[in-house]
C-alpha positions, 0 to 999 in steps of 0.5 A: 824768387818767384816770377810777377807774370802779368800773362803766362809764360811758356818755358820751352826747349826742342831736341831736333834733327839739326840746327838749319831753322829752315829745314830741320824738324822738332823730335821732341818739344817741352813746355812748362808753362808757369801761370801768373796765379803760380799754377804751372803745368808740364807736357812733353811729346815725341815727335816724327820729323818725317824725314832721317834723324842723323845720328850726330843729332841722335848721339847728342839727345838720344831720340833715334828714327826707331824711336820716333817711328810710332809719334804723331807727327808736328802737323798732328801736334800742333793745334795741341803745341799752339793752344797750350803757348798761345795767351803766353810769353815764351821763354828758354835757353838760346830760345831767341836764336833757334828755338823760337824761330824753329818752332815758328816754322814748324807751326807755319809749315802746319798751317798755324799763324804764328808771330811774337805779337803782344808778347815778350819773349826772355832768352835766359842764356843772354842773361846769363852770358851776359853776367857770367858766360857759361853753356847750360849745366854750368849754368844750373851748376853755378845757380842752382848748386846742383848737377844737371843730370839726363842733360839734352833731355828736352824735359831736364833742360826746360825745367832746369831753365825754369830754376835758373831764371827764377835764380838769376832774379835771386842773384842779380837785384838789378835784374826787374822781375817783369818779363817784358824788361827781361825780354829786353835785356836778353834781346841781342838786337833789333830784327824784325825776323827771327832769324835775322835776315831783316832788322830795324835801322836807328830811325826804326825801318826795315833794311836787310842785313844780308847779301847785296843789298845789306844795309838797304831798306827794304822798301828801297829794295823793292822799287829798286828791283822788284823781283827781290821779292819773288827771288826771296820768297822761292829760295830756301828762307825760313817761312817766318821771314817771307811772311814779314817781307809779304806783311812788308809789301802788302803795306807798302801797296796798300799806302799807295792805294792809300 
């Protein structure tokens, strides 16, 4: 089944040098962007991440500091990465919890604006986990009939994502072929960060979800003690989440000056 795109849609997988979306980098990054016409174009680049990749992370997919010695670095990618996902929805495997939010701090760190507004995003691995609970080739296996073969490879994986959404749709007709009710179902959970430090409450409010003040608005927490903020914005958090807290309290002055 083919996909009903309103805009076009970025499938996209990372290879980096860890799984901390704060202080990690992107080695290697693979979009495949599908048009709503049915053009679809493919680009893949090697990345310095301009510090040591560990060689746990080279033994999973290969990319070796040797390797990526003579690659741009992501700063010079990024204009490229940002024009090509810019006008899409964005899509992956696991994509929700760490690879959107790494590639939103990648491009932040570069000096790009980025957020997820006016666009959807669609986690395949949700779907699948939540109809068959499997990890990436045993998902190709089972939709797709075939082996993954190169796995870990940003490129194999991107494509092989791309097939398995389009079989999902094939295998599950209750699944709607609109990327914005598939954003939906493959959310796990209402948060206004990526990475989860911040989400929304049943009336739709902000309140952090970690430390001592879990549980509590957000905007409570900044009368309360506001140090909080500045606490936050020197610690190591992801860059993406500092800018929702500074989005957060730059409303909050200006309804007072209101």
């Amino acid at each position: 089944m083919e996909l009903k795109l309103n805009r076009p849609i970025c499938f996209f997988d990372l290879e980096t040098t860890g799984i901390d979306v704060a202080k990690d980098r992107i080695v290697e990054i693979s979009i495949f962007k599908v048009y709503p016409n049915g053009n679809k174009e493919s680009k893949t680049w090697l990345v310095n991440p301009e510090m040591p990749i560990p060689p746990h992370s080279t033994a999973i997919h290969g990319i070796s500091d040797e390797k990526v010695a003579n690659e741009p670095t992501f700063k010079q990618l990024s204009t490229q990465i940002h024009n090509m996902i810019k006008d899409s929805d964005l899509a992956g495997f696991n994509s929700d919890r760490f690879d959107i939010p790494l590639l939103a701090e990648e491009l932040l760190r570069a000096e790009v604006d980025f957020d997820m507004k006016n666009r959807v995003s669609v986690d395949v691995q949700t779907i699948f986990h939540k109809m068959e609970e499997r990890t990436l080739s045993a998902a190709y296996k089972f939709y797709c009939g075939q082996t993954l073969d190169n796995a870990h490879s940003a490129e194999a994986d991107t494509m092989a994502t791309y097939e398995i959404l389009k079989a999902q749709l094939d295998r599950y007709p209750e699944l709607e072929n609109d990327m914005k009710t598939l954003s939906e179902f493959t959310t796990r959970k209402k948060s206004v960060d990526f990475a989860g430090f911040i989400a929304l409450n049943a009336e739709g409010q902000e309140i952090f979800t970690f430390g001592k003040h879990k549980g509590v608005l957000v905007d409570e927490v900044f009368d309360k003690e506001p140090g909080y903020f500045g606490w936050i914005q020197n610690a190591d958090f992801p860059l993406y989440t500092k800018k929702v807290l500074t989005g957060i309290k730059l409303r909050k002055l200006n309804n007072k000056l209101s």
